[in-house]
C-alpha positions in Angstrom: 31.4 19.7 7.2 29.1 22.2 4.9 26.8 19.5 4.5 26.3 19.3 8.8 26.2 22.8 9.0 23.4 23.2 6.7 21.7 20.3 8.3 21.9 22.1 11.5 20.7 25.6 10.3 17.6 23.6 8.8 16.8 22.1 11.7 16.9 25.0 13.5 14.7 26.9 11.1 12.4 24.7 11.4 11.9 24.1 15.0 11.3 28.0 15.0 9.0 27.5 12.9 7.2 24.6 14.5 7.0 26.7 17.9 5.2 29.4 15.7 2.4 27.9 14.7 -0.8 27.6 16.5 -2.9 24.3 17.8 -4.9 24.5 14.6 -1.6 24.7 12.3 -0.3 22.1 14.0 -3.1 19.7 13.2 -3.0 21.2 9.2 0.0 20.3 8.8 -0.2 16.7 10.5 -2.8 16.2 8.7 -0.7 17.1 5.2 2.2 15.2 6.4 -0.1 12.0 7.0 -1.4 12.6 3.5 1.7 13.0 2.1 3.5 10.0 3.9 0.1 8.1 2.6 1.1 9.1 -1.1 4.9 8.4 -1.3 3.8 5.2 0.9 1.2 4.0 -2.1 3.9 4.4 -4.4 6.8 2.7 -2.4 4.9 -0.1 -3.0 4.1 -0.2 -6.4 8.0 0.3 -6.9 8.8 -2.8 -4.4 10.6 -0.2 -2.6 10.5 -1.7 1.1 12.6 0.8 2.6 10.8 3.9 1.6 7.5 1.5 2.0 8.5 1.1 5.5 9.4 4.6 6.2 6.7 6.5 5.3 4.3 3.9 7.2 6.1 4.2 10.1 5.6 7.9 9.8 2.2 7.5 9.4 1.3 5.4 11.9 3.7 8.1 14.0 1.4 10.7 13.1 -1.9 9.2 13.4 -0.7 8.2 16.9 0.3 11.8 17.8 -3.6 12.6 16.7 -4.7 10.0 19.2 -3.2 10.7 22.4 -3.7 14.1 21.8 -7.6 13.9 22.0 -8.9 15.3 25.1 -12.0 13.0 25.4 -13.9 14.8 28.6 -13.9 18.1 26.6 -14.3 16.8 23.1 -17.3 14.6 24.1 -18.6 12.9 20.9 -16.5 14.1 18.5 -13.2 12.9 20.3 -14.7 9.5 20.8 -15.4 9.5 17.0 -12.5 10.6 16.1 -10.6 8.0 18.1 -12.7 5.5 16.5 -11.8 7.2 12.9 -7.6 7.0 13.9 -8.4 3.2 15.5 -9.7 2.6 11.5 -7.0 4.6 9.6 -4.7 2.6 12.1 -5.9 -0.9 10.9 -6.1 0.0 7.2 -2.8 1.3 7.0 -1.4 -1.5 9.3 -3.3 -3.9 6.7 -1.4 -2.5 3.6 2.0 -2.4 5.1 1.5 -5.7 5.6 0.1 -7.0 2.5 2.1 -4.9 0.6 -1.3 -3.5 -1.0 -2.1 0.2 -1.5 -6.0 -0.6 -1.4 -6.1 0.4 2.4 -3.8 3.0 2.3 -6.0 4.8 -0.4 -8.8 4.0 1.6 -6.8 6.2 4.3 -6.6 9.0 1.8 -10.2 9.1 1.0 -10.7 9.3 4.5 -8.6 11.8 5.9 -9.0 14.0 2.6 -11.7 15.9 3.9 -10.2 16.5 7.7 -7.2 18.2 5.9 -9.0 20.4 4.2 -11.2 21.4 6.6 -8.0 21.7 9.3 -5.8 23.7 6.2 -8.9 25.9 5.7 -9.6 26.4 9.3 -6.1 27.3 9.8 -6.2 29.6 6.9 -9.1 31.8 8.1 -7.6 31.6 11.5 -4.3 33.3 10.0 -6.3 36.1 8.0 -8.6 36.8 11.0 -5.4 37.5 13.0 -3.7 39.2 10.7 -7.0 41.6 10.2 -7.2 42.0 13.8 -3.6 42.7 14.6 -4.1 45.9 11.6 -2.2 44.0 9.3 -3.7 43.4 5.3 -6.4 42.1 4.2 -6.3 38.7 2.3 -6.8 40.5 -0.7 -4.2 43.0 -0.2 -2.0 40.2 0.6 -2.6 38.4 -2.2 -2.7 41.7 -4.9 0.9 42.5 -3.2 2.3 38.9 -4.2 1.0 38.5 -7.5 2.6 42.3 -7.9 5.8 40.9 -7.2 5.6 37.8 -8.6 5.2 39.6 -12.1 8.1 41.6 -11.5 
């Protein structure tokens, strides 16, 4: 009964914390949960671990499909359409190793989308500490001098 009622208050944590976040958080942390899923994928199987394997593909694929249909291609122009192309490719590889049980496409995934992530975590970043500048809030720096004082303490 604890258990469910824990579950629950997580769940609903989260959600408010989903609804939060803006577009480009959302992407950051799609992007991070693709990596991740990529990761505990690679070593599913290496440990024969089919279930987990088949999981964190599934998520994946999940997420790189999310990416997909959300690509507004009259506005994005080029970079949609190469994008779509770049999801179309992560799409194959990481179908390929699923099914091959082989982690050579999914690290070929990583090395691909290692570079969007950080760019989308670091765009999201400055996008936080421009706000929070703008709404009179702390610098970065004061920010950050403020937690390390508290971590030490």
């Amino acid at each position: 009964m604890a258990y469910n009622n824990a579950k629950t208050a997580c769940g609903t944590y989260q959600q408010r914390e989903l609804t939060s976040l803006t577009p480009v958080q959302i992407i950051a942390r799609l992007y991070q949960a693709l990596d991740q899923d990529l990761v505990l994928a690679q070593k599913a199987i290496l440990a024969a671990d089919r279930a987990v394997q088949g999981e964190k593909i599934s998520h994946a694929l999940a997420i790189v499909g999310e990416l997909q249909a959300n690509l507004d291609m009259e506005k994005g122009g080029e970079i949609a359409a190469n994008l779509g192309d770049l999801y179309f490719y992560l799409v194959t590889e990481i179908s390929k190793a699923n099914a091959h049980n082989d982690t050579a496409g999914l690290e070929n995934a990583l090395n691909t989308i290692k570079p969007l992530t950080e760019a989308w975590v670091e765009l999201a970043a400055q996008k936080k500490e421009t706000a929070n500048v703008l709404a009179g809030g702390a610098r970065p720096t004061e920010t950050a001098s403020a937690v390390a004082f508290q971590a030490t303490f």
